[in-house]
C-alpha positions as CSV (number, residue, x, y, z in Angstrom):
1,X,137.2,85.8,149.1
2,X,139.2,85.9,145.9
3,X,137.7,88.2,142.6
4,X,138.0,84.9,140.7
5,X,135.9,83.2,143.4
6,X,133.2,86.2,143.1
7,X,133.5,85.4,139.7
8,X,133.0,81.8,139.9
9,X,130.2,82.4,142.1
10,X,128.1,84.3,139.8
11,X,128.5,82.6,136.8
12,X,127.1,79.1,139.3
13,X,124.4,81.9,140.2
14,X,123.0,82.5,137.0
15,X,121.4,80.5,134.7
16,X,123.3,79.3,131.4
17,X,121.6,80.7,128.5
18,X,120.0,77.1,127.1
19,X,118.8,76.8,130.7
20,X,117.1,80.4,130.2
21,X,115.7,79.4,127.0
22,X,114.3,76.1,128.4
23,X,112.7,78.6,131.4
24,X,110.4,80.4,129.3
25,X,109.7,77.6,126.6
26,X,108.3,76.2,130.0
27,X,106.6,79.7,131.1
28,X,104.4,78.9,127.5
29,X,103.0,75.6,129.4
30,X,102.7,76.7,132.8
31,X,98.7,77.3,132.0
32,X,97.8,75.0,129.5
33,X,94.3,75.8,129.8
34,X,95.1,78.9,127.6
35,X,97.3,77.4,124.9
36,X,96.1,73.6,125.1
37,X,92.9,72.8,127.1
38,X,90.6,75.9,125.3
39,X,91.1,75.2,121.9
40,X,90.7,71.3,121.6
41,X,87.1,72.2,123.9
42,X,86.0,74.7,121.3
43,X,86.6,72.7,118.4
44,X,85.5,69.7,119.8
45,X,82.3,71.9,120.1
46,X,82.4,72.6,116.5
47,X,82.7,69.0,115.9
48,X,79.7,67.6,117.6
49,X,77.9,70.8,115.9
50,X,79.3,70.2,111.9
51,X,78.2,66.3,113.0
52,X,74.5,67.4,113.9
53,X,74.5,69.3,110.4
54,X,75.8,66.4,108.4
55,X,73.3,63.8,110.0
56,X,70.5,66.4,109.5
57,X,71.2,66.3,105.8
58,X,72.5,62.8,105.6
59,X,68.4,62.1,107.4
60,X,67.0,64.7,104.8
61,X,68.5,63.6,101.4
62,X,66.3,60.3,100.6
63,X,67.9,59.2,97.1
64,X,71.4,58.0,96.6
65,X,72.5,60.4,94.1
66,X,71.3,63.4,96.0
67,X,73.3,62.3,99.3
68,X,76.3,62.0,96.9
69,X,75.8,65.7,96.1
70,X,75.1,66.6,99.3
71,X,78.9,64.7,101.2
72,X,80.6,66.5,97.7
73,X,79.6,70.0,99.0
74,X,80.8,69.0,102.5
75,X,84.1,68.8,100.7
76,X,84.1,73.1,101.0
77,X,83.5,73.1,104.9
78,X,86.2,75.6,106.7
79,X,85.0,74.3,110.0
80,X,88.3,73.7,111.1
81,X,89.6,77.2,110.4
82,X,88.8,78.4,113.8
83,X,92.0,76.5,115.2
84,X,94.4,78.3,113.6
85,X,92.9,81.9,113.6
86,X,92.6,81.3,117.2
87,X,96.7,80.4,117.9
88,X,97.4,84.2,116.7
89,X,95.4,85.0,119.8
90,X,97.4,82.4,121.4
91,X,100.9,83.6,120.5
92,X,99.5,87.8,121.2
93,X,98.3,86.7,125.0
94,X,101.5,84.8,125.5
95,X,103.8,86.8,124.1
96,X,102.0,90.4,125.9
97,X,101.7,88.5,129.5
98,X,105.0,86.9,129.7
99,X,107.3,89.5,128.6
100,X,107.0,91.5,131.2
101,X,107.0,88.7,134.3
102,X,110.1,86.8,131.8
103,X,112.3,90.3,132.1
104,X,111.7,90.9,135.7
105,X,113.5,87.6,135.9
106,X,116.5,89.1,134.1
107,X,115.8,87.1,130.9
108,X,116.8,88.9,127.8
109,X,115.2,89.5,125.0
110,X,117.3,87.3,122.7
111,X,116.4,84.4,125.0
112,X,112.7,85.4,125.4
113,X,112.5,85.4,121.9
114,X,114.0,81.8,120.6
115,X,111.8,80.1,124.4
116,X,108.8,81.6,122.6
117,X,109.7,80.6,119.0
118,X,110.8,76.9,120.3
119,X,107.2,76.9,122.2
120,X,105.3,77.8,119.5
121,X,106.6,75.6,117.3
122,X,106.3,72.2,120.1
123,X,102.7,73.8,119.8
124,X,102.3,73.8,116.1
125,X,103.6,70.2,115.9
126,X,101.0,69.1,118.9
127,X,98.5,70.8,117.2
128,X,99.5,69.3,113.8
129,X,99.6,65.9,114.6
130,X,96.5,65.7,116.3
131,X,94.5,67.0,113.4
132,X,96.6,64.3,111.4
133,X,95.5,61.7,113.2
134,X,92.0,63.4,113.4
135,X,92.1,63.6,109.4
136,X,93.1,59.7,108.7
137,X,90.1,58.7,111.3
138,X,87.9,60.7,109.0
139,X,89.0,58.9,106.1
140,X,89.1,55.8,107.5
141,X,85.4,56.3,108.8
142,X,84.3,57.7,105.7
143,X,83.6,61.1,106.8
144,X,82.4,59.8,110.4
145,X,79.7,57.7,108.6
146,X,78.1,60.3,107.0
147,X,80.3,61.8,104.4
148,X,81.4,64.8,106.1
149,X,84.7,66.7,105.9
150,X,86.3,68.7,108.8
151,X,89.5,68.0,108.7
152,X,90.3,66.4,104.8
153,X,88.7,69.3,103.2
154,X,90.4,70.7,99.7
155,X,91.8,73.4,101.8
156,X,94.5,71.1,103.3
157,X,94.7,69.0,100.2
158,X,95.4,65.3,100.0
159,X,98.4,63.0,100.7
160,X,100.0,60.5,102.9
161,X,100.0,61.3,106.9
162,X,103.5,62.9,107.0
163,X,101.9,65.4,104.4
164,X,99.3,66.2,106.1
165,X,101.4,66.6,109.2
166,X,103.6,68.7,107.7
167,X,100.4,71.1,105.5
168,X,99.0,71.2,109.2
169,X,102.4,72.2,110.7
170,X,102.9,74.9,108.2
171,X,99.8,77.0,108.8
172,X,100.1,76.6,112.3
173,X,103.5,78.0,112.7
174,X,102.2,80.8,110.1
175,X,99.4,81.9,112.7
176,X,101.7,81.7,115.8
177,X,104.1,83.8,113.9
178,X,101.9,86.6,112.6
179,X,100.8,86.2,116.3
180,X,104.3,86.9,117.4
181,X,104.9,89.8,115.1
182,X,101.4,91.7,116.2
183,X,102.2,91.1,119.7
184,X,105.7,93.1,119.5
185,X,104.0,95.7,117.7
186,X,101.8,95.9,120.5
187,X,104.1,95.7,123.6
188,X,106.4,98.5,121.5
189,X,103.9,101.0,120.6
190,X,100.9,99.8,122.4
191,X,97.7,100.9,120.6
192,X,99.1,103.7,118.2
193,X,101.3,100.9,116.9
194,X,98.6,98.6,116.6
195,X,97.0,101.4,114.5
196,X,99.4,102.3,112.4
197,X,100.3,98.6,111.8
198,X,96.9,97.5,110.8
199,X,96.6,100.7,108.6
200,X,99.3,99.7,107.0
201,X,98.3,96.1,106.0
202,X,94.9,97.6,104.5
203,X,96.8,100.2,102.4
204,X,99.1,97.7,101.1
205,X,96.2,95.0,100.3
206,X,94.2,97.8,98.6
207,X,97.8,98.4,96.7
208,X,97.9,95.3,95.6
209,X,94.4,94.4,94.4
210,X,94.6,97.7,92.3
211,X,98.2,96.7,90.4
212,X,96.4,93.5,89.8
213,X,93.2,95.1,88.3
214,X,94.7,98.1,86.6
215,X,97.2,95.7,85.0
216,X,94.6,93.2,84.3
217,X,96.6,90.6,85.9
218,X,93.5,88.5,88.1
219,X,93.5,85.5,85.3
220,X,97.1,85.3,85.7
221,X,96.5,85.0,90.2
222,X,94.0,82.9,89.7
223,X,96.1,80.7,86.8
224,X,98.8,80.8,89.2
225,X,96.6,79.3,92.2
226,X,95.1,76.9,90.0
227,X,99.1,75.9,89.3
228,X,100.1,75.9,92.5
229,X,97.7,73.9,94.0
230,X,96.9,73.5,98.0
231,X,99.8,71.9,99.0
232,X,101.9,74.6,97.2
233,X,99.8,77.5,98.4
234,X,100.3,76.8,101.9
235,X,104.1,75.6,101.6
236,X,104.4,79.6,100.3
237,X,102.6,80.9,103.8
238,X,106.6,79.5,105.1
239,X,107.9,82.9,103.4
240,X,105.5,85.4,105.5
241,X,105.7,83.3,108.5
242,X,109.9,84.2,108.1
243,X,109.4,87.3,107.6
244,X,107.1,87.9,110.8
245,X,109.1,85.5,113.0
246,X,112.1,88.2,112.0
247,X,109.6,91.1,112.7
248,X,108.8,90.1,116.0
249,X,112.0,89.6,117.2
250,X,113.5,92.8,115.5
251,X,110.3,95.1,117.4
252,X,110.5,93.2,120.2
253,X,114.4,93.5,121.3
254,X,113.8,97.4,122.0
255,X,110.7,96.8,123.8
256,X,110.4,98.1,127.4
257,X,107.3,96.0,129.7
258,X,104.9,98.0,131.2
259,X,101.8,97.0,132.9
């Protein structure tokens, strides 16, 4: 046998890199109980809960104006915030039990990297368009028949569906992204990284709220907030989720897996 068959021969032997990407973007869905099934159960639990609540008070409130008080305060509910908090744990359990199995397949890091950013981000649209959809039932229902608001509260704003999809889309990739960059930390350094990285994010916040208060600049955050409005606030979280998307792959390339 020839060295260019040898050659020939490997390169039909191993995978092309889209082919290697497309591996582990599928490693992400091989347990969708974790990343799929779980989270729609638990906030479908929270659901049937917040709808107990609202037709406790919606039996409660007798006169018309006090009901009308009553569905305005639903307007503040942060029900729905349990979804995204929960994909960081998402993206820090897939990214800390696939690594290892992915690079005992001979994936690199490069490719483990862009398969786990391309699955988070089919995840952040999935995710995003169901709580569209679940937002223009509520509206159309009028709060499920009894005012309430789980997923059209002022946190995410107002606006057509494609707004809505894309407000949804934005914290979701945020959450899977600091996910991503807390993971790499961890697989790195393990726990002393995990330390120093949290201790680091507390001296920074502290930082921050004292430039703001020695400089008497809090009218001016909150001015700015006011300014900005929803929709802008969370179209800024894009410039964090970058920077950790960059994070996480910069920590993670050096990474060694270790059980």
């Amino acid at each position: 046998m020839t060295t260019a068959t040898l050659a020939e021969t490997a390169t039909h032997a191993r995978p092309a890199p889209p082919n290697r990407i497309l591996a582990v973007v599928r490693l992400h869905f091989v347990n969708p109980a974790t990343t799929i099934t779980v989270p729609w159960l638990i906030l479908g639990f929270i659901f049937l809960v917040n709808l107990a609540i609202w037709a406790i008070i919606f039996a409660s409130v007798a006169d018309e104006e006090s009901r009308t008080n009553a569905q305005e305060g639903l307007n503040w509910s942060g029900a729905s915030f349990y979804i995204f908090v929960y994909m960081t744990i998402v993206a820090i359990q897939a990214i800390n039990l696939t690594f290892p199995f992915a690079q005992g397949y001979s994936v690199t890091r490069r490719d483990f990297y862009l398969g786990t950013s391309i699955a988070f981000i089919l995840l952040s649209a999935m995710y995003a368009a169901g709580l569209t959809v679940l937002s223009l039932v509520e509206d159309a229902t009028g709060g499920w028949g009894l005012g309430g608001h789980m997923f059209t509260s002022v946190y995410f704003g107002v606006g057509e569906w494609y707004v809505r999809f894309g407000l949804f889309f934005t914290i979701f990739a945020f959450f899977f992204f600091l996910g991503a960059a807390f993971a790499a930390v961890y697989v790195r350094w393990r726990a002393h990284g995990m330390i120093a990285l949290w201790a680091a994010i507390t001296l920074w916040i502290v930082a921050l709220i004292a430039v703001a208060t020695f400089t008497d600049s809090w009218p001016a955050v909150g001015a700015w907030f006011v300014e900005t409005g929803v929709n802008g606030v969370i179209l800024w979280t894009l410039l964090p989720t970058a920077i950790a998307a960059i994070t996480g792959y910069v920590v993670l390339r050096r990474a060694t897996p270790r059980n």
